[in-house]
N, CA, C and O atoms as CSV, one atom per row, in Angstrom:
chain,resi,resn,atom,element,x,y,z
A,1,UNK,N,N,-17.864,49.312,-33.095
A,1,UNK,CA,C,-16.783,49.289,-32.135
A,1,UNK,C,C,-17.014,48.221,-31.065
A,1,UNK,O,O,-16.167,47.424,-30.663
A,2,UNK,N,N,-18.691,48.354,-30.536
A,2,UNK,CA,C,-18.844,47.280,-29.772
A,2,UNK,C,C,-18.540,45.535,-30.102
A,2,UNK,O,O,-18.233,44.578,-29.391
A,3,UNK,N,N,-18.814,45.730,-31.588
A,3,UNK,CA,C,-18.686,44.184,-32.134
A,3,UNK,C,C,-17.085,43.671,-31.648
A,3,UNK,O,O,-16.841,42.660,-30.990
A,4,UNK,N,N,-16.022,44.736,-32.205
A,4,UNK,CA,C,-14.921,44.337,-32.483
A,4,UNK,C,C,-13.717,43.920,-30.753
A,4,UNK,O,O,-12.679,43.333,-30.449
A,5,UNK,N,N,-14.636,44.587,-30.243
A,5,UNK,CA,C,-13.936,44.457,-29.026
A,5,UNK,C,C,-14.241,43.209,-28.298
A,5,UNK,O,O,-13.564,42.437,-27.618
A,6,UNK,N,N,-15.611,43.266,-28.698
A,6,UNK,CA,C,-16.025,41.698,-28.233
A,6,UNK,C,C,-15.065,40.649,-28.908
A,6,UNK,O,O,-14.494,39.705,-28.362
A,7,UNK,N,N,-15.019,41.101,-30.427
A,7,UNK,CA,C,-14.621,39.769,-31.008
A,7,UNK,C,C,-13.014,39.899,-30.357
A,7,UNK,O,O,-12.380,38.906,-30.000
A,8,UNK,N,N,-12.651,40.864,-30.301
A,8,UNK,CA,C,-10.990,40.651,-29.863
A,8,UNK,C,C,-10.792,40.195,-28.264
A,8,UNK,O,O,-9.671,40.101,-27.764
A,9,UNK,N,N,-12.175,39.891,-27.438
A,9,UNK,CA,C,-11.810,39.425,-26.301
A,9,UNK,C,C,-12.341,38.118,-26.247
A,9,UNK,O,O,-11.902,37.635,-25.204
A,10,UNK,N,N,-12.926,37.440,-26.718
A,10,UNK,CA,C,-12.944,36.399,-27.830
A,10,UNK,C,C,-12.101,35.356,-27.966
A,10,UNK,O,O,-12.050,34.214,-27.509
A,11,UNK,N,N,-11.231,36.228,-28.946
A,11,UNK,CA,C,-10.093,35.931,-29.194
A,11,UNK,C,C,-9.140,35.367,-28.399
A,11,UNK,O,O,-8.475,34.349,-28.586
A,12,UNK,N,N,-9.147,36.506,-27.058
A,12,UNK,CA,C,-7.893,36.370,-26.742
A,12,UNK,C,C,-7.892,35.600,-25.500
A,12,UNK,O,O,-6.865,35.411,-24.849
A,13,UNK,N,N,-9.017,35.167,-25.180
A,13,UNK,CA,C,-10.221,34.372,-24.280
A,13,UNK,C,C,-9.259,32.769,-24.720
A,13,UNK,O,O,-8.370,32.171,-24.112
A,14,UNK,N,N,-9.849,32.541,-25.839
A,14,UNK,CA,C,-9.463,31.203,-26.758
A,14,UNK,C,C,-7.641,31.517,-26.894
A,14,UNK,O,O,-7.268,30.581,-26.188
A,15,UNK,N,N,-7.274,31.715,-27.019
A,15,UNK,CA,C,-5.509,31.779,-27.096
A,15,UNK,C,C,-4.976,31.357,-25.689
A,15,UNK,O,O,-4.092,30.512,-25.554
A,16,UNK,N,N,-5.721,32.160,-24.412
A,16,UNK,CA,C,-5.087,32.025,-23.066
A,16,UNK,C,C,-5.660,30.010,-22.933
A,16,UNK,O,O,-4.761,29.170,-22.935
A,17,UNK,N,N,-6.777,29.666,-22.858
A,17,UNK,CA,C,-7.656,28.473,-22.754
A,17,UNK,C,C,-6.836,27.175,-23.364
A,17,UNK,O,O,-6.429,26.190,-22.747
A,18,UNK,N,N,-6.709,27.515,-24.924
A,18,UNK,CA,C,-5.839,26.518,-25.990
A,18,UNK,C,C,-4.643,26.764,-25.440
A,18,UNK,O,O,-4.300,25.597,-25.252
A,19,UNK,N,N,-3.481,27.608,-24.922
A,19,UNK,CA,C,-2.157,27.566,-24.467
A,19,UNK,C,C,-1.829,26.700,-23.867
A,19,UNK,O,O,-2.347,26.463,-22.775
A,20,UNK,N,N,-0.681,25.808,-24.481
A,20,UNK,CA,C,-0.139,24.601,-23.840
A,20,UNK,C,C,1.497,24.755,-23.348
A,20,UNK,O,O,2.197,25.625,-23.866
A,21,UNK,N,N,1.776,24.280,-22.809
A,21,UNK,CA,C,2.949,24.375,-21.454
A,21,UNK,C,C,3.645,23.635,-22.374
A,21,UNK,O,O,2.859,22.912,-22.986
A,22,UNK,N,N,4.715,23.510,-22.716
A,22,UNK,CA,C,6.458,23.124,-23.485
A,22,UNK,C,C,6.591,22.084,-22.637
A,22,UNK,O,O,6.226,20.922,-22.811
A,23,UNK,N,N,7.225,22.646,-21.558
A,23,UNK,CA,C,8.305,22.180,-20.709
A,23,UNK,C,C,8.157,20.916,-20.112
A,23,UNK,O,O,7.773,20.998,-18.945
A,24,UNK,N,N,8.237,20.407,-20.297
A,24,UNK,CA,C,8.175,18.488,-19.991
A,24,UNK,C,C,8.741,18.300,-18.693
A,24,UNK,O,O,9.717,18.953,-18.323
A,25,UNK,N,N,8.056,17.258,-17.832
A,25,UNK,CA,C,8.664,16.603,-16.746
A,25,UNK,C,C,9.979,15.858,-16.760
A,25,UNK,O,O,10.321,15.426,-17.861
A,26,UNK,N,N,10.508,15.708,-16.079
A,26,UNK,CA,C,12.173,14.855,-16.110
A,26,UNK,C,C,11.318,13.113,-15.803
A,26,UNK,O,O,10.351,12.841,-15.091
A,27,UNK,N,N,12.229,12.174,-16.731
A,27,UNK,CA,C,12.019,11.202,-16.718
A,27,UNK,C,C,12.909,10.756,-15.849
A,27,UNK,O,O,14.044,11.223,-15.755
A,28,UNK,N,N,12.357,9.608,-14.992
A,28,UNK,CA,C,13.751,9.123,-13.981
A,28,UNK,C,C,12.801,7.854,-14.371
A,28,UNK,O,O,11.641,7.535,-14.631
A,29,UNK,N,N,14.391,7.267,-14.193
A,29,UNK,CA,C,14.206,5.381,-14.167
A,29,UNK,C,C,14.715,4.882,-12.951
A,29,UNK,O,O,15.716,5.035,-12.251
A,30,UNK,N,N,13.795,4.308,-12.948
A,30,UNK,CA,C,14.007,3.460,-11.131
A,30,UNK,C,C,13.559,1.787,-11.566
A,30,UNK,O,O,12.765,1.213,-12.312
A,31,UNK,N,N,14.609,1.463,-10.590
A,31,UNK,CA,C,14.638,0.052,-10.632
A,31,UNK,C,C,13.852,-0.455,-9.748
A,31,UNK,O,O,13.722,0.035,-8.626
A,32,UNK,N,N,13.042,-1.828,-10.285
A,32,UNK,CA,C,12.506,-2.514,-9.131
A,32,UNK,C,C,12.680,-3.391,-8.648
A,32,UNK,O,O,11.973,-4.398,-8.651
A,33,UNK,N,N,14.181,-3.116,-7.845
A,33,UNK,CA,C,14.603,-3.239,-7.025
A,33,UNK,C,C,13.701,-3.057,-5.508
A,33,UNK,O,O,13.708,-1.897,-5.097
A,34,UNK,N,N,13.019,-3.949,-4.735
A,34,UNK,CA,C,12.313,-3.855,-3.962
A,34,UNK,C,C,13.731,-4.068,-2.123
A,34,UNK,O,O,13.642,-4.207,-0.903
A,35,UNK,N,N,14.458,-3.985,-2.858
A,35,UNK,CA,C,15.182,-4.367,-1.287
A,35,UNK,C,C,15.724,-3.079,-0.435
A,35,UNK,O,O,16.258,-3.181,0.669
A,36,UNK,N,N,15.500,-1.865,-1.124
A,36,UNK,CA,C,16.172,-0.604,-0.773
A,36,UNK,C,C,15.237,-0.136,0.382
A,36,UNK,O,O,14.012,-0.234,0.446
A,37,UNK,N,N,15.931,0.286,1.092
A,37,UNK,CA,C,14.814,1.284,2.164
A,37,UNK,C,C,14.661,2.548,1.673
A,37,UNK,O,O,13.501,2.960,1.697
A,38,UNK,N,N,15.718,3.486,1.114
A,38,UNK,CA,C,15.328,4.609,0.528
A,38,UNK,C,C,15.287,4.769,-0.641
A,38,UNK,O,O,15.946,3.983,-1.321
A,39,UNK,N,N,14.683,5.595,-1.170
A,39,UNK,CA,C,14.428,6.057,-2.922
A,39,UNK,C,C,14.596,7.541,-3.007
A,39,UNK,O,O,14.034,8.178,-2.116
A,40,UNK,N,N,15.244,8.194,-3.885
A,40,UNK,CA,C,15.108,9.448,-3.986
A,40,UNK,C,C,14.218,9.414,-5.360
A,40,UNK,O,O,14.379,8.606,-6.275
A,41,UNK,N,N,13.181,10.531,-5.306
A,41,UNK,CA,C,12.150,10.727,-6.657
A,41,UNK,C,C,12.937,12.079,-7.069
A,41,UNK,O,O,13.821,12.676,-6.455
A,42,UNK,N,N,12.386,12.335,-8.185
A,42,UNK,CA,C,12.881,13.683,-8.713
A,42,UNK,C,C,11.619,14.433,-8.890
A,42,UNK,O,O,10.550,13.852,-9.074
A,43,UNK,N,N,11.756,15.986,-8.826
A,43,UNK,CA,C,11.052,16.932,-9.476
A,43,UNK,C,C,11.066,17.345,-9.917
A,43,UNK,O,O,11.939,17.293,-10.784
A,44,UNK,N,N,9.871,18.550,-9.897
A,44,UNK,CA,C,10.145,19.396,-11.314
A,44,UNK,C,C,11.455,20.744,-10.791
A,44,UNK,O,O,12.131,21.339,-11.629
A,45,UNK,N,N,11.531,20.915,-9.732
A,45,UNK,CA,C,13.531,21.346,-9.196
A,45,UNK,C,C,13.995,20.660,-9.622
A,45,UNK,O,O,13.507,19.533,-9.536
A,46,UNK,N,N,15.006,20.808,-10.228
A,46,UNK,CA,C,16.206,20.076,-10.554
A,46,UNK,C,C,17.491,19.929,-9.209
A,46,UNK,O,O,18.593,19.382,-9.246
A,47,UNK,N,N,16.885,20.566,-8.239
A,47,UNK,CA,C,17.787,20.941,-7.081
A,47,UNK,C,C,17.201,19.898,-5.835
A,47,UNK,O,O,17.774,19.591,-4.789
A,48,UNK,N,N,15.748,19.437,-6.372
A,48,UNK,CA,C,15.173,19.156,-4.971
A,48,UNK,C,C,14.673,17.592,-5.584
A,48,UNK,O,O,14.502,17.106,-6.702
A,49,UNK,N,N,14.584,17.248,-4.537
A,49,UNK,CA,C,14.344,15.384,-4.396
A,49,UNK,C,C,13.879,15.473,-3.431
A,49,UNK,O,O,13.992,16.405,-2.635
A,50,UNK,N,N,12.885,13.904,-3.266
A,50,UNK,CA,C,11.804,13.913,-2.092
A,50,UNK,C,C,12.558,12.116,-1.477
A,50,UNK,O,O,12.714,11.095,-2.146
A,51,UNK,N,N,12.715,12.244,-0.736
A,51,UNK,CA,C,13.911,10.985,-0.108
A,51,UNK,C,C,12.651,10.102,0.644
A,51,UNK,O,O,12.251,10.525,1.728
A,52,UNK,N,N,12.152,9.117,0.176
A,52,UNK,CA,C,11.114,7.935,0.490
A,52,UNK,C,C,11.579,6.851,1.346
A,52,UNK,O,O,12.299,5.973,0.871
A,53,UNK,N,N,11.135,6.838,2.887
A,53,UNK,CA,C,11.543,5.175,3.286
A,53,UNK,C,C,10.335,4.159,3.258
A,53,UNK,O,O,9.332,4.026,3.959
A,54,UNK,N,N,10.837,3.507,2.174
A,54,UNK,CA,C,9.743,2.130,1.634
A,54,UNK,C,C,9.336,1.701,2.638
A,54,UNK,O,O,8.176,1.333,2.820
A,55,UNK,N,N,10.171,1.683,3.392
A,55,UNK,CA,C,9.438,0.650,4.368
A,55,UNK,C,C,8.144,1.122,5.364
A,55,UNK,O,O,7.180,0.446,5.724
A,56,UNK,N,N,8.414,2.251,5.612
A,56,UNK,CA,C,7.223,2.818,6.782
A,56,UNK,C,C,6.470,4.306,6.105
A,56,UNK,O,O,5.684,4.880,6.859
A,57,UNK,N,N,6.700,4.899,4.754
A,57,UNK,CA,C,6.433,5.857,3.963
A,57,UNK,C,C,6.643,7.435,4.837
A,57,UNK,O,O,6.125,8.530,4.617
A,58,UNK,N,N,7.433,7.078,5.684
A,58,UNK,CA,C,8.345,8.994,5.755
A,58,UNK,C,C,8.868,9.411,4.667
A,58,UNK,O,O,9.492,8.809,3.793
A,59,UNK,N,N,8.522,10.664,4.796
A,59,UNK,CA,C,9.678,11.640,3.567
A,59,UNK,C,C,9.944,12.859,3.880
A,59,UNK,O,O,9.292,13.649,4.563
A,60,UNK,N,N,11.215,13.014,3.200
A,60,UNK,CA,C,11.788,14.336,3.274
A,60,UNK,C,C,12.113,15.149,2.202
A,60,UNK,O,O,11.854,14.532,1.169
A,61,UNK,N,N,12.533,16.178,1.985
A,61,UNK,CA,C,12.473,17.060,1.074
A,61,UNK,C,C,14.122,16.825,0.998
A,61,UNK,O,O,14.516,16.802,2.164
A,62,UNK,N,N,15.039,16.675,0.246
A,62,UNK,CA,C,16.442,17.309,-0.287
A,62,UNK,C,C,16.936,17.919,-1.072
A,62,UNK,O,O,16.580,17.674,-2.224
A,63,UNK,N,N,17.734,18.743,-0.914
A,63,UNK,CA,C,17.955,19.908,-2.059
A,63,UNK,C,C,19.254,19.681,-1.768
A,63,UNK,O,O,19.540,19.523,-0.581
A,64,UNK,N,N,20.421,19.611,-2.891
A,64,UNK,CA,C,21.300,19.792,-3.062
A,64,UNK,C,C,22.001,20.843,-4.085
A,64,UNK,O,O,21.596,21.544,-5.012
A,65,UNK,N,N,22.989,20.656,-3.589
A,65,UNK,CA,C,24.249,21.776,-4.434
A,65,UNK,C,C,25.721,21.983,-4.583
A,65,UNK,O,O,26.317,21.505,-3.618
A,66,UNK,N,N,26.170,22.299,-5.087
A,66,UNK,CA,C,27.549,22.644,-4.938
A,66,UNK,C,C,28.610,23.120,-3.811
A,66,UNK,O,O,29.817,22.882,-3.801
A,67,UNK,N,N,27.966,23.744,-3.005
A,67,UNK,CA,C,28.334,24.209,-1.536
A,67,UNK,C,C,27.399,23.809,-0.671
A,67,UNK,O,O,26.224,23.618,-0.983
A,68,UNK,N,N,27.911,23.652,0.543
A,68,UNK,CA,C,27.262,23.246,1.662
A,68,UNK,C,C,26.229,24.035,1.778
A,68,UNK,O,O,25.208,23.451,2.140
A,69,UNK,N,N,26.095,25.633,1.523
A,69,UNK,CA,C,25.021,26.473,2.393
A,69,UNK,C,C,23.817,26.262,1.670
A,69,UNK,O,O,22.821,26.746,2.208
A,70,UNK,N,N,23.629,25.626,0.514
A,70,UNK,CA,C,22.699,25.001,-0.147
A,70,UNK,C,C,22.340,23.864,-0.219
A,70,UNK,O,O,21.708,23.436,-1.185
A,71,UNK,N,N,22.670,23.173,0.772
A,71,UNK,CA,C,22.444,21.445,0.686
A,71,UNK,C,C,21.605,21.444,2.046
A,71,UNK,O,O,21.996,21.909,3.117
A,72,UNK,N,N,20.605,20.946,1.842
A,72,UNK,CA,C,19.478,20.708,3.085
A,72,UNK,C,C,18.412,19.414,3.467
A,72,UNK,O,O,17.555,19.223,2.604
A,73,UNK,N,N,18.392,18.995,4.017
A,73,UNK,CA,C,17.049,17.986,4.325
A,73,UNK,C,C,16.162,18.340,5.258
A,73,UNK,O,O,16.587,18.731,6.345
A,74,UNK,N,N,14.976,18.278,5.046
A,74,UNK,CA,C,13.498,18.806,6.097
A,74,UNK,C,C,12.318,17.849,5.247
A,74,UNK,O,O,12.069,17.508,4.090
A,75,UNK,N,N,11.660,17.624,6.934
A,75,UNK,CA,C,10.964,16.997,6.924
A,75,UNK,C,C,9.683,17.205,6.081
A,75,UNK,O,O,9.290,18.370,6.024
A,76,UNK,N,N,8.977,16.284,5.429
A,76,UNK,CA,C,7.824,16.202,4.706
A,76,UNK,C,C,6.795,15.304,5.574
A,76,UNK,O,O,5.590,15.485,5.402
A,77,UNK,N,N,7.167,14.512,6.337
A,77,UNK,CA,C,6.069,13.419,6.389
A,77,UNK,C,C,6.875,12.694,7.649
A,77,UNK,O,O,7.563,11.749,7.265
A,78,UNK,N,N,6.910,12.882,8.687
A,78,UNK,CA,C,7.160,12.037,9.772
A,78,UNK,C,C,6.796,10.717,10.381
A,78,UNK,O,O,7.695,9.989,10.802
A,79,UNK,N,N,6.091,10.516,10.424
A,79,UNK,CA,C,4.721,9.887,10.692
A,79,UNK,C,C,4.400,8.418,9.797
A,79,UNK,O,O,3.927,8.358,8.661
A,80,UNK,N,N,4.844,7.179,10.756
A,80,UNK,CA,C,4.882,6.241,10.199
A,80,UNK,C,C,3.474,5.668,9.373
A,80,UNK,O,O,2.467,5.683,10.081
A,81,UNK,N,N,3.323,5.266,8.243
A,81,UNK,CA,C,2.029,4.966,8.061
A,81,UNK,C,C,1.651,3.050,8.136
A,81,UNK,O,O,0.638,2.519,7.679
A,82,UNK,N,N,2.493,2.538,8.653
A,82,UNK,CA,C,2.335,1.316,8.993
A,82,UNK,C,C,2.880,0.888,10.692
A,82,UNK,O,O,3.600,1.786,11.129
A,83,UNK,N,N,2.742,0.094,11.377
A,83,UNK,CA,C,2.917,-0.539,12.536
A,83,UNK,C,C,4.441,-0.830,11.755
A,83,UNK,O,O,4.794,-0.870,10.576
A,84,UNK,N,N,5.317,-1.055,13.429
A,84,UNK,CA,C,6.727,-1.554,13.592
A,84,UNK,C,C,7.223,-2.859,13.196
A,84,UNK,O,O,8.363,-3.104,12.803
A,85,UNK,N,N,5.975,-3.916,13.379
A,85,UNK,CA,C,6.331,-5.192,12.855
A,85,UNK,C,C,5.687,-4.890,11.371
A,85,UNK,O,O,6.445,-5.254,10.471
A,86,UNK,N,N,4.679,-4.412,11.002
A,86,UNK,CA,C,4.195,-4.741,9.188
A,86,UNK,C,C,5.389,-3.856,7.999
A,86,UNK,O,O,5.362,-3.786,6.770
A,87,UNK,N,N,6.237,-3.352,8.884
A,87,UNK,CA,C,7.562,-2.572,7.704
A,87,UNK,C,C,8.371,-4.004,7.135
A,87,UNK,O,O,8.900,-4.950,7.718
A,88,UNK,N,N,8.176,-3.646,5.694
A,88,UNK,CA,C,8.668,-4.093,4.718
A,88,UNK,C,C,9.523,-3.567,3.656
A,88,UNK,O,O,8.867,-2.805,2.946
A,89,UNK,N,N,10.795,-3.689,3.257
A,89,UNK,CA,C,11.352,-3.201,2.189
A,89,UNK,C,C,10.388,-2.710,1.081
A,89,UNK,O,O,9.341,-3.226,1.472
A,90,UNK,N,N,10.072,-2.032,-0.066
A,90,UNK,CA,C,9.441,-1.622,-0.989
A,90,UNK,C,C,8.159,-1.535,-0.820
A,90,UNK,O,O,7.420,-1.378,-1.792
A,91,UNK,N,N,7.747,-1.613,0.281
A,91,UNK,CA,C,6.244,-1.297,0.475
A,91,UNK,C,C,5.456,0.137,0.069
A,91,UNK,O,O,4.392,0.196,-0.547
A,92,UNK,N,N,6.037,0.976,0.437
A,92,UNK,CA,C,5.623,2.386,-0.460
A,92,UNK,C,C,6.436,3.010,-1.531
A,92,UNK,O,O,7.647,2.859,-1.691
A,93,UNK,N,N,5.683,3.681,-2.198
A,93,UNK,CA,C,6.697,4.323,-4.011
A,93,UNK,C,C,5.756,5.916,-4.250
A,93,UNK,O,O,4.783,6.551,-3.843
A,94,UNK,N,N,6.275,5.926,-4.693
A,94,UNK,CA,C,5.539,7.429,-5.043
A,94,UNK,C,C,5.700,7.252,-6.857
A,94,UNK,O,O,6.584,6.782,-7.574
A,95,UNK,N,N,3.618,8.243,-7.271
A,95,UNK,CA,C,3.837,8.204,-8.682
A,95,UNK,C,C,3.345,9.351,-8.850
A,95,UNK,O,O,2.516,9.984,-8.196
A,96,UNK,N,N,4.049,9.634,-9.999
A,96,UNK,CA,C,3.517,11.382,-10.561
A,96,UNK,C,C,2.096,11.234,-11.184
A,96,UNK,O,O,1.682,10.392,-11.981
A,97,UNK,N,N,1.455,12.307,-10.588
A,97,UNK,CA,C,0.116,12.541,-10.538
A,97,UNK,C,C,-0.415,13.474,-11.845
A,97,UNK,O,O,-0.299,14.677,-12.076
A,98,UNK,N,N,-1.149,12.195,-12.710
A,98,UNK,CA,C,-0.944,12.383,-14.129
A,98,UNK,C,C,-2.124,13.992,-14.429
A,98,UNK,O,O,-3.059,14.268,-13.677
A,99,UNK,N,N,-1.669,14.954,-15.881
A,99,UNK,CA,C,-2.196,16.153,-15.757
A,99,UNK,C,C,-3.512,16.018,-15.920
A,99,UNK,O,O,-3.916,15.001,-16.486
A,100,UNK,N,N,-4.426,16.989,-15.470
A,100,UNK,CA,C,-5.724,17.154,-15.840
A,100,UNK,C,C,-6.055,17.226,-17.614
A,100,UNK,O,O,-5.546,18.209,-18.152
A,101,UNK,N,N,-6.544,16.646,-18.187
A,101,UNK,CA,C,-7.456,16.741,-19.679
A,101,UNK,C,C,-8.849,17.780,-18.956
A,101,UNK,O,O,-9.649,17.566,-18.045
A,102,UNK,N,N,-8.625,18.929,-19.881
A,102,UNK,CA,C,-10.091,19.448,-19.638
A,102,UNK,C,C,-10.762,19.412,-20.975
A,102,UNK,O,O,-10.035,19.386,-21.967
A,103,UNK,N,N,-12.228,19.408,-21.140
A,103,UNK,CA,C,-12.614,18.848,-22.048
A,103,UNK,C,C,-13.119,20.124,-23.385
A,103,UNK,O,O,-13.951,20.035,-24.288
A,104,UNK,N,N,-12.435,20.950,-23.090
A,104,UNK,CA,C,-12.227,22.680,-24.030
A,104,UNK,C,C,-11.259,22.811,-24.506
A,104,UNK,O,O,-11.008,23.847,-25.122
């Protein structure tokens, strides 16, 4: 009895470990186009976008919708990360942060 329980946790040890996730990221194509001040990125919401100004790297969170009581913008990132004269069109971008490989 002792064997079998082992082997069935084992088992079920290796099933949870090997389980792989379906559901794929959304592909967005963006142009590089460097003259824009804002960029919207997409996520894994289909509701929510992260609104980028190239030039000084603030961001905000947006969620949209069909009715107003669901449409929102809030802040992510205030906080200029360059000086007033070094802002440049396309200077910051955001990239999806590729998955972990574990080696099991």
């Amino acid at each position: 009895m002792k064997k079998i329980l082992i082997s069935l946790l084992i088992g079920l040890a290796s099933i949870t470990i090997f389980a792989q996730n379906t559901s794929e990221t959304p592909i967005q194509n963006i142009s590089t186009d460097s003259t824009v001040v804002y960029r919207l990125f997409s996520t894994r919401n289909m509701y929510t976008f992260i609104k980028l100004n190239t030039r000084n790297g603030q961001m905000w969170q947006v969620q949209w919708g069909t009715e107003s009581e669901y449409q929102f913008g809030t802040t992510l990132s205030d906080i200029s990360r360059v000086n007033k004269d070094e802002e440049k069109n396309g200077r910051f971008f955001l990239y999806r942060k590729p998955p972990i490989k574990y080696p099991f």
